[in-house]
Rosetta silent file (secondary structure, phi, psi, omega in degrees, C-alpha in Angstrom):
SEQUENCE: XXXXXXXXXXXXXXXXXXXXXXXXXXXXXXXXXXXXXXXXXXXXXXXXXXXXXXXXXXXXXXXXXXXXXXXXXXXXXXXXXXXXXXXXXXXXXXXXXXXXXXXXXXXXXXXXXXXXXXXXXXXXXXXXXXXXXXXXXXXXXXXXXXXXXXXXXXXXXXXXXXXXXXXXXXXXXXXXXXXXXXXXXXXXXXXXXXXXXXXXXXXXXXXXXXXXXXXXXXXXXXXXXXXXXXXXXXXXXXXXXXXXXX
SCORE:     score description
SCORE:     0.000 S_00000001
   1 L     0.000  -26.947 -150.735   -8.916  -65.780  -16.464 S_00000001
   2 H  -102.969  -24.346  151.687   -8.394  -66.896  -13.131 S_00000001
   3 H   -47.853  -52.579 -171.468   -5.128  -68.929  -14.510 S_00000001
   4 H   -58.884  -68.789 -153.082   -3.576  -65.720  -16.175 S_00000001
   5 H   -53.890  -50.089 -174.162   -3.958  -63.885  -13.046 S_00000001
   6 H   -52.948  -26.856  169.954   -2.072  -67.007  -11.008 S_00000001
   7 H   -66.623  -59.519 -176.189    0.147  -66.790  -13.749 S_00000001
   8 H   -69.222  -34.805  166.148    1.072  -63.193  -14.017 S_00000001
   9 H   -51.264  -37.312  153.137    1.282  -63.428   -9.970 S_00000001
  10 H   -45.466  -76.628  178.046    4.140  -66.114  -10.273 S_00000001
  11 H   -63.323  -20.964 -170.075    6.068  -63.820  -12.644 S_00000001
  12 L  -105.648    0.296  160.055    5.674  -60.324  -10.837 S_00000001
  13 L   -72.178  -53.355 -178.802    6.690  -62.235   -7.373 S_00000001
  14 L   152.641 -164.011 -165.142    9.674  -63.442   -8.895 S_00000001
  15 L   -55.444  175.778  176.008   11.059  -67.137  -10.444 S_00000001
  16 L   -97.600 -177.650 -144.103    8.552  -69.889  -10.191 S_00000001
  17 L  -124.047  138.323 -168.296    9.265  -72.413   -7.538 S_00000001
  18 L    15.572   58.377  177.174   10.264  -75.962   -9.142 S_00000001
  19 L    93.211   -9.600 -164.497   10.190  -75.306  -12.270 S_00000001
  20 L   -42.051  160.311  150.962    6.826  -74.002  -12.965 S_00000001
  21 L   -21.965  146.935  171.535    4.902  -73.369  -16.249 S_00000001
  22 L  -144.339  155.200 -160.981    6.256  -70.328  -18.069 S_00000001
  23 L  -101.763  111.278 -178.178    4.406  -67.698  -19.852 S_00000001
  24 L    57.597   38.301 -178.725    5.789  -67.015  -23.106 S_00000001
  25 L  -118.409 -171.895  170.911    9.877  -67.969  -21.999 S_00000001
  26 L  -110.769  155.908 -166.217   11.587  -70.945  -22.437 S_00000001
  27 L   -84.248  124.675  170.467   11.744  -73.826  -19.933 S_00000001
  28 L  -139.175  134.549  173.791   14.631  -74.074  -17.598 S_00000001
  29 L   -56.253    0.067 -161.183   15.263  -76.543  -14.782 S_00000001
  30 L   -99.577  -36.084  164.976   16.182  -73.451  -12.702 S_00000001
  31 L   164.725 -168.373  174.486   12.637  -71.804  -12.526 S_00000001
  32 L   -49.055  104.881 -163.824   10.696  -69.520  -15.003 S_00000001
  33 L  -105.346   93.673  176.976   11.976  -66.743  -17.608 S_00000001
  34 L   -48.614  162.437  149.588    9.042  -64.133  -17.753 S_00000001
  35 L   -79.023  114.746  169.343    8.094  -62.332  -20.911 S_00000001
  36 H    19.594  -67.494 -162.149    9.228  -58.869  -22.073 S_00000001
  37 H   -66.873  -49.994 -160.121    5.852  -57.545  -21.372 S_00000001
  38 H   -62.955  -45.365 -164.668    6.150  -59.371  -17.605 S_00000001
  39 H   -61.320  -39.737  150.258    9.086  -58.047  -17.218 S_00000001
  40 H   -31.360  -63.473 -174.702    8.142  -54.577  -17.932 S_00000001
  41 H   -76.709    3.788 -160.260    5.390  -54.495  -15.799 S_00000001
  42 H  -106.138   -0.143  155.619    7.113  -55.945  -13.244 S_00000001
  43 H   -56.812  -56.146 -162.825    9.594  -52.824  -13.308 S_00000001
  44 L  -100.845   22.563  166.835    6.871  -50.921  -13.220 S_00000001
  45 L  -108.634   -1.308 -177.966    5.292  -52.144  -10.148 S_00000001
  46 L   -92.977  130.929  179.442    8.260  -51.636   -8.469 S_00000001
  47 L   -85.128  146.505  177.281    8.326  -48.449   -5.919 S_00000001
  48 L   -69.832  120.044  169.245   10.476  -45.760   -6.826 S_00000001
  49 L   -82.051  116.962 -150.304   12.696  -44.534   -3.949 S_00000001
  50 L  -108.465  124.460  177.360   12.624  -40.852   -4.491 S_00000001
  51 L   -56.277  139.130 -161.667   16.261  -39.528   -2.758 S_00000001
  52 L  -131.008  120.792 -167.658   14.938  -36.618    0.248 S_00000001
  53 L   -77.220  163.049 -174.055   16.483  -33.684   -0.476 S_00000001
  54 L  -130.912  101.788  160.407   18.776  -32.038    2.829 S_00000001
  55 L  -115.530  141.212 -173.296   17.429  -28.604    2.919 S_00000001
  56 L   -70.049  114.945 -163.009   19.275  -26.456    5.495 S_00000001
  57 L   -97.773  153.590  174.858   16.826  -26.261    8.494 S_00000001
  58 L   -89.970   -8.732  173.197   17.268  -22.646   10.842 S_00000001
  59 L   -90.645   24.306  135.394   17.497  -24.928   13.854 S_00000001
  60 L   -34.733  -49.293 -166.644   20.955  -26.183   12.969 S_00000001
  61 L   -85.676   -4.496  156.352   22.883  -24.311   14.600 S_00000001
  62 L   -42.839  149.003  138.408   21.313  -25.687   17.874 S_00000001
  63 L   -85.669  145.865 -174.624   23.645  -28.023   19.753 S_00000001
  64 L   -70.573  -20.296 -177.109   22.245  -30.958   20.770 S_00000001
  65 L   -93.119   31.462  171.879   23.268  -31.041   23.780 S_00000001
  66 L   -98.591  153.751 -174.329   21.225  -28.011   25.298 S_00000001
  67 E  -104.887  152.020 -169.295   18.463  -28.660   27.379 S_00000001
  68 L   -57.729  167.744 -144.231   15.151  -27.781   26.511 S_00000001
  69 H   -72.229  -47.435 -170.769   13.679  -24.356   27.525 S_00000001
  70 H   -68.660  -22.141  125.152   11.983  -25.793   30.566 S_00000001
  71 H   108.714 -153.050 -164.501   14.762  -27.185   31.727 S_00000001
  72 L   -74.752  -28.334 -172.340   17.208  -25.046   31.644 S_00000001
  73 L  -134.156   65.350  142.671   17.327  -23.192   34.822 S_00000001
  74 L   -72.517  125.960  139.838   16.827  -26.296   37.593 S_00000001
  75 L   -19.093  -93.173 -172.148   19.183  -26.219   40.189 S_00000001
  76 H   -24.958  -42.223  175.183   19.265  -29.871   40.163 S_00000001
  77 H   -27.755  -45.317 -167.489   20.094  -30.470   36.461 S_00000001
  78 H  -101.074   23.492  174.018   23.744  -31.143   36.897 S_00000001
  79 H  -108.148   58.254  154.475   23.638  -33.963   39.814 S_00000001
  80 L  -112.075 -165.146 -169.708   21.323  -36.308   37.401 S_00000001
  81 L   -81.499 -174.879 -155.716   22.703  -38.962   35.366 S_00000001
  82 H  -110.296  -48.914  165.355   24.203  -38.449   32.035 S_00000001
  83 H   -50.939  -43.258 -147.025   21.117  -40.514   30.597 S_00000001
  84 H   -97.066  -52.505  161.096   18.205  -38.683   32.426 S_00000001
  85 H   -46.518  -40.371 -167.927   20.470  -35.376   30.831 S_00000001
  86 L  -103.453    3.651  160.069   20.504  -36.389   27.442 S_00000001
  87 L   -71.878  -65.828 -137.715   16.526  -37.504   27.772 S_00000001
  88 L   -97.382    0.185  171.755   16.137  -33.535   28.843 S_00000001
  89 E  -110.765  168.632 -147.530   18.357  -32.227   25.712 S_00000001
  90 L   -94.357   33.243  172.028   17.492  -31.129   22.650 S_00000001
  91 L   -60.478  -58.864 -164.860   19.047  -34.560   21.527 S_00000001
  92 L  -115.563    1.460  178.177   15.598  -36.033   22.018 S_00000001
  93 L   -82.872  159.308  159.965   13.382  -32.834   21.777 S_00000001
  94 L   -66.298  124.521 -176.910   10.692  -32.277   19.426 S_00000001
  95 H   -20.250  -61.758  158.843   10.364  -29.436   16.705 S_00000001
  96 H   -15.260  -78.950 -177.594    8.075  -27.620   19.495 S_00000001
  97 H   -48.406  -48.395  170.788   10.953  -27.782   21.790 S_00000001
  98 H   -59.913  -65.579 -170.470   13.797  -26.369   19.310 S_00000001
  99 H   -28.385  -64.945 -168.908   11.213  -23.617   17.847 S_00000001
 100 H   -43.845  -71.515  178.258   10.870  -22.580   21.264 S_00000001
 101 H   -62.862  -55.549 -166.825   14.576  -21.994   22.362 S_00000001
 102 H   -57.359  -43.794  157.100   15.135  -20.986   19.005 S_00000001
 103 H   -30.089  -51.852 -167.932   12.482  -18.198   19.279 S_00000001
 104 H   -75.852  -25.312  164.947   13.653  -17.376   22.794 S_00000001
 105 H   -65.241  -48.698  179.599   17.175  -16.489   21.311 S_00000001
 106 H   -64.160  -73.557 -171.861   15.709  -14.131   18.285 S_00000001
 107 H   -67.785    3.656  172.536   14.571  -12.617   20.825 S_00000001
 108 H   -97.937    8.898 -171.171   17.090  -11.874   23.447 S_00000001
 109 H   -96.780  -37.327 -166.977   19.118  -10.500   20.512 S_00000001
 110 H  -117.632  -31.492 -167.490   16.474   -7.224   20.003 S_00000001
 111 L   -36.724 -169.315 -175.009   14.471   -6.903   23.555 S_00000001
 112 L  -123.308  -64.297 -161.051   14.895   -3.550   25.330 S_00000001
 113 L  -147.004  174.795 -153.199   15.369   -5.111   28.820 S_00000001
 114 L   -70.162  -12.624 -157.799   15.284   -8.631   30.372 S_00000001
 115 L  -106.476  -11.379 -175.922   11.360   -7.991   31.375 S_00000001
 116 L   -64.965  137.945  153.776   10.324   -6.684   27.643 S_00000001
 117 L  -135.038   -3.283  178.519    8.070   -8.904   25.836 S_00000001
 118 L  -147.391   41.606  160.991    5.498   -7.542   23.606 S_00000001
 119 L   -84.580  173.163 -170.251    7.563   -4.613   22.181 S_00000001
 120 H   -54.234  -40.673 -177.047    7.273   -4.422   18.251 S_00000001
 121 H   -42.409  -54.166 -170.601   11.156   -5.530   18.364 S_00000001
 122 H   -65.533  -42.307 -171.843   10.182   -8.674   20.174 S_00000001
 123 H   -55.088  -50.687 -169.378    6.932   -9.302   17.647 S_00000001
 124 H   -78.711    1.203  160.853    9.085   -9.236   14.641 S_00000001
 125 H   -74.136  -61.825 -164.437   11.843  -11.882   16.165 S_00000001
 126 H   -49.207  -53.185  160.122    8.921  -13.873   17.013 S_00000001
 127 H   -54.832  -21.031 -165.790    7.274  -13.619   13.980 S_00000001
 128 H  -101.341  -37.231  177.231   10.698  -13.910   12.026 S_00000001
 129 H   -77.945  -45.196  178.273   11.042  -17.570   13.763 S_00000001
 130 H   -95.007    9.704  170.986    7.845  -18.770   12.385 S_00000001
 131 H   -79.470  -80.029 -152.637    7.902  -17.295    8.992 S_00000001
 132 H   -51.421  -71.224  153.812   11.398  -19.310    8.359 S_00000001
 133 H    -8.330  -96.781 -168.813    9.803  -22.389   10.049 S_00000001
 134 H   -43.289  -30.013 -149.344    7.322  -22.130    7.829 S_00000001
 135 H   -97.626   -7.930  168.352    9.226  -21.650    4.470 S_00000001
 136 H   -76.738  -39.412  168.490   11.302  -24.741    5.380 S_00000001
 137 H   -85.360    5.337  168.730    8.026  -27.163    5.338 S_00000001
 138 L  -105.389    3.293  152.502    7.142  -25.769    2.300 S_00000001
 139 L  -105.113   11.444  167.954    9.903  -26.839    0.809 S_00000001
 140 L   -85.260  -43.561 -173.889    9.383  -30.335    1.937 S_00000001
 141 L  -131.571  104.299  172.474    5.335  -29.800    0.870 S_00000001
 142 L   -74.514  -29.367 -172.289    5.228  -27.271   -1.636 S_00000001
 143 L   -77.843    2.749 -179.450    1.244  -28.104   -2.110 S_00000001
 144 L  -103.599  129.114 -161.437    0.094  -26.925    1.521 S_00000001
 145 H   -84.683  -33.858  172.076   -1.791  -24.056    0.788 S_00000001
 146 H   -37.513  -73.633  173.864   -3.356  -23.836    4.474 S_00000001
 147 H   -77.141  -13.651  148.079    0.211  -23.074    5.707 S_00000001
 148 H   -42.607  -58.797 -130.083    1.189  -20.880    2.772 S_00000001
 149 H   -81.961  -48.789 -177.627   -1.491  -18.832    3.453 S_00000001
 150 H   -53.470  -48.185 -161.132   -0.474  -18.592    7.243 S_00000001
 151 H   -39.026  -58.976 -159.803    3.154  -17.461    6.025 S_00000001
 152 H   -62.456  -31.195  158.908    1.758  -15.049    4.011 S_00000001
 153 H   -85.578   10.295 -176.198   -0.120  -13.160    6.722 S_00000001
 154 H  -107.819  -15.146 -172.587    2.654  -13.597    9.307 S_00000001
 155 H  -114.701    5.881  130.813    5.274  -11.592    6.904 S_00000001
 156 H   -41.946  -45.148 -175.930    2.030   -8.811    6.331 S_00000001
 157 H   -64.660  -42.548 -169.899    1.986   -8.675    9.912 S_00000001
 158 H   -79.561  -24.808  145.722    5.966   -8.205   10.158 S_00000001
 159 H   -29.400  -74.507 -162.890    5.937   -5.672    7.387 S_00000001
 160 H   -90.810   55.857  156.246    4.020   -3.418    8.838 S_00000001
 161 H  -101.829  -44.363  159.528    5.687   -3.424   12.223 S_00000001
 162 H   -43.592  -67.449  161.789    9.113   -2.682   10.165 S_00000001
 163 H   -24.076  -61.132 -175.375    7.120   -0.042    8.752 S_00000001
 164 H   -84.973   -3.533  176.972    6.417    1.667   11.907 S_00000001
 165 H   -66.085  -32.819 -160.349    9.902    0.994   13.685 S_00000001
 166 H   -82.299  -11.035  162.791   11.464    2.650   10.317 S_00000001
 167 H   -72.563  -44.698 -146.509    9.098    5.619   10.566 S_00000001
 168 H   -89.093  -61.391 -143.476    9.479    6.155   14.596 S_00000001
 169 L  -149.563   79.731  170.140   12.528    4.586   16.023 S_00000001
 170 L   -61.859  -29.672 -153.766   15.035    4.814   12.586 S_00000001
 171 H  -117.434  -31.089  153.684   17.915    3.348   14.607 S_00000001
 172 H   -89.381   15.804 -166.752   16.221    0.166   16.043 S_00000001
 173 H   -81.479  -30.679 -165.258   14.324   -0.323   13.015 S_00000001
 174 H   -78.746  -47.017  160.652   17.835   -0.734   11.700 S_00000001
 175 H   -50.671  -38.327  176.427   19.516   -3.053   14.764 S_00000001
 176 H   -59.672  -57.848 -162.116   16.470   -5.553   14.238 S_00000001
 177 H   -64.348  -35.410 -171.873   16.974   -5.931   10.546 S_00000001
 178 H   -97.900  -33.984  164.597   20.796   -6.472   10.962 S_00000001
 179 H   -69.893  -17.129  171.331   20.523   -8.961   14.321 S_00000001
 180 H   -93.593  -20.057  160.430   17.739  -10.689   12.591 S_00000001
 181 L    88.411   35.270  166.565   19.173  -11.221    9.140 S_00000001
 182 L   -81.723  150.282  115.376   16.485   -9.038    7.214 S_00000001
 183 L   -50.205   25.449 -161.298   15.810   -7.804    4.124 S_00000001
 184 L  -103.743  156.112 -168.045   13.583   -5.187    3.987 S_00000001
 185 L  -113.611  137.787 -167.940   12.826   -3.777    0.944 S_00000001
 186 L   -53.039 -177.303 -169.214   10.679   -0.253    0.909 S_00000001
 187 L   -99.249   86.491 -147.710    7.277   -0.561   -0.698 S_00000001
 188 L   -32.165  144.390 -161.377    6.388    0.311   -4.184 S_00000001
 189 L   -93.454  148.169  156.690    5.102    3.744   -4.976 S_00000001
 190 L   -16.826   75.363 -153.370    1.866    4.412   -5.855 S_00000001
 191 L  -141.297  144.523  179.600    0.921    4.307   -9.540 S_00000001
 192 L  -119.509 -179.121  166.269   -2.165    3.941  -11.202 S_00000001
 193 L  -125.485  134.715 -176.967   -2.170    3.440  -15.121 S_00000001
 194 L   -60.609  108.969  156.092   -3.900    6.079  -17.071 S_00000001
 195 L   -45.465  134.703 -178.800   -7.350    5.689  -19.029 S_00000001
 196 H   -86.082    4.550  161.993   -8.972    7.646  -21.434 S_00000001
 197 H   -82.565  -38.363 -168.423  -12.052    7.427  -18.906 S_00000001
 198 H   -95.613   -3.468  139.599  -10.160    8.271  -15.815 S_00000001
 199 H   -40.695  -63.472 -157.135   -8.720   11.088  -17.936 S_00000001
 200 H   -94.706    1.862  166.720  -12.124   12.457  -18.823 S_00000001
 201 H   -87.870  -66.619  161.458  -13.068   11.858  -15.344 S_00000001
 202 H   -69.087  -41.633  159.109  -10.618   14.091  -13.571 S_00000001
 203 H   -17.705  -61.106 -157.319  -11.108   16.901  -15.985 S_00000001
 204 H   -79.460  -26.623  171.292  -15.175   16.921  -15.122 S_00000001
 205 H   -56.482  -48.782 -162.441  -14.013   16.837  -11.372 S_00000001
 206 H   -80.465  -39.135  166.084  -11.661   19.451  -11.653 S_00000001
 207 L   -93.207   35.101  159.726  -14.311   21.901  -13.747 S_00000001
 208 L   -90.260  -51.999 -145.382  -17.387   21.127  -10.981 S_00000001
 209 L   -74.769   32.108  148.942  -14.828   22.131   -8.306 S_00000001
 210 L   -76.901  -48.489 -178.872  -13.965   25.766  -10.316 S_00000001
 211 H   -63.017  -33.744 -166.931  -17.772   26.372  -10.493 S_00000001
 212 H   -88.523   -7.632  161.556  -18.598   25.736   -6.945 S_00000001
 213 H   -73.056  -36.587  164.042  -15.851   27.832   -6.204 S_00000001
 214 H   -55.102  -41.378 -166.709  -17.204   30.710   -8.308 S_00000001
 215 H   -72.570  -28.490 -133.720  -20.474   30.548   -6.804 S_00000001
 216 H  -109.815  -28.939 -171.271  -18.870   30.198   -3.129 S_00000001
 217 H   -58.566  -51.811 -163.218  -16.946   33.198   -3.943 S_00000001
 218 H   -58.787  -67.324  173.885  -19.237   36.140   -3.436 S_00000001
 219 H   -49.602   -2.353  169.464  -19.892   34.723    0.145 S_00000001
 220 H   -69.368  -57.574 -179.360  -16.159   34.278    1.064 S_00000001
 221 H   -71.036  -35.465  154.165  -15.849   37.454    0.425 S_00000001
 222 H   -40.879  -53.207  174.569  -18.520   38.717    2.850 S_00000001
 223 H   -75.289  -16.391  169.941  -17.212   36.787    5.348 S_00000001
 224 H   -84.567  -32.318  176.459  -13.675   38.113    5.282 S_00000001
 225 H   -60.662  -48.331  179.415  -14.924   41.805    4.758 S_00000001
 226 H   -45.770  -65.602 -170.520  -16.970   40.934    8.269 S_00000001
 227 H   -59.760    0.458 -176.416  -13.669   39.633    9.911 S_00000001
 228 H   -86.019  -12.271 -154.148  -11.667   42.737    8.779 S_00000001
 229 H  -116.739  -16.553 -174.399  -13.999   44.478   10.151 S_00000001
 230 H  -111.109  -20.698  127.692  -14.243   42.985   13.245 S_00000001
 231 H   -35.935  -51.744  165.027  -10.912   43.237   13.814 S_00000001
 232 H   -68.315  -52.035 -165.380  -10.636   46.950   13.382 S_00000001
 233 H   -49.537  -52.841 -175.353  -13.471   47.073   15.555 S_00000001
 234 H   -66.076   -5.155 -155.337  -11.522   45.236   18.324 S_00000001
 235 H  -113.028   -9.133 -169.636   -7.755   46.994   17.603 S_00000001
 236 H   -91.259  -24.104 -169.906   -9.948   50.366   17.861 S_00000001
 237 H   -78.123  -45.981 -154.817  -11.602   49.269   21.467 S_00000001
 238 H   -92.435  -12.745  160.325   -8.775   48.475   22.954 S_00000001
 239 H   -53.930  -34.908  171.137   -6.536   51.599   21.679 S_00000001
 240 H   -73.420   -9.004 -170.620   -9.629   53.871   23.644 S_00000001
 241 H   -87.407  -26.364  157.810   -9.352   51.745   26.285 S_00000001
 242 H   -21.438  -63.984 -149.461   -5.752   52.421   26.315 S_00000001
 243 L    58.316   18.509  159.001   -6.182   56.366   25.919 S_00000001
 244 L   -78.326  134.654  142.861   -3.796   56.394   22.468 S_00000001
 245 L   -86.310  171.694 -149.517   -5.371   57.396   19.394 S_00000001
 246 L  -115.391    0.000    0.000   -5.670   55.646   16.904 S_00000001
């Protein structure tokens, strides 16, 4: 046993080394000639380089040579060196660092004024940067469910903010959606599908509330003859108080 393995180890490394024994080949002064079956397996120990697909990231359109958000607004920045600059651009930044200016743009595109920061306009750029973010690693790792999961409550959240711009404020609901590169699509109407139970259900609903109306009736009517009555009484006081008759 402990041959075969030294054996089979020879052939999936590669030729034998002066000539060695050979396992089911022919003999060559040059080295070893594996078998079929080694040869298979030795394919099929070999790793597969799987080709990485170039999916179009929303941080493209960065240039590299901007400097990260912090920064950005130093005096000092343009006496340093050209190295110590291109250390401090987004050459050498981190995903963090891009999200970040990349955030801070979607949102100077919709704000109300340079000091706005937590109007709904600003939530849904913000919100609009890490949705995309997200849908870009999940097309690197389709299997993370953890960060699906986030996505899926981050475009709930941005829904219903759209919702309430496009009820409220109709004309920025409409500038966000067109500086931000939306879609939204209204919400499906209401529909149930009918049952011969939920049939026979509204029916029994519909004749208790007729009865309880019958019964409720004779007192309805009491109470309106009182306010009629208590009307005239009041339209009669104040004509004597007047001195017109009435």
């Amino acid at each position: 046993m402990l041959a075969l393995r030294t054996v089979l180890g020879r052939c999936l490394a590669g030729p034998a080394r002066g000539g060695a024994a050979v396992l089911g080949g022919a003999h060559g002064s040059g080295g070893a000639v594996c078998s079929p079956f080694i040869q298979t397996a030795r394919w099929y120990a070999r790793p597969v380089r799987r080709k990485r697909k170039d999916i179009p990231s929303h941080l493209d359109d960065l240039p590299p040579t901007m400097l990260k958000k912090d920064y950005a607004n130093v005096p000092i920045i343009n006496s340093v060196d050209d190295v110590v600059r291109r250390l401090l651009s987004l050459e050498m930044a981190s995903q963090k660092e891009k999200m970040k200016i990349k955030t801070q743009q979607l949102v100077e595109k919709v704000r109300r004024s340079p000091s706005d920061n937590g109007s709904f306009e600003v939530q849904v750029a913000m919100l609009t940067a890490k949705i995309r973010a997200y849908e870009e690693h999940l097309q690197r790792h389709p299997k993370d469910k953890s960060n699906r999961r986030r996505m899926l409550m981050d475009i709930d959240r941005r829904k219903k903010l759209l919702a309430y711009l496009r009820r409220v404020r109709y004309d920025t609901f409409e500038n966000t959606c067109k500086q931000l590169n939306i879609q939204y699509t209204l919400p499906p109407p209401y529909s149930r599908r009918v049952t011969k139970r939920w049939v026979v259900k509204k029916a029994f609903c519909l004749k208790v509330f007729q009865e309880a109306r019958k019964l409720k009736a004779p007192e309805r009517l009491k109470q309106r003859r009182e306010w009629q009555a208590r009307a005239r009484a009041a339209k009669e006081k104040e004509a004597q108080r007047e001195g017109t008759p009435v």
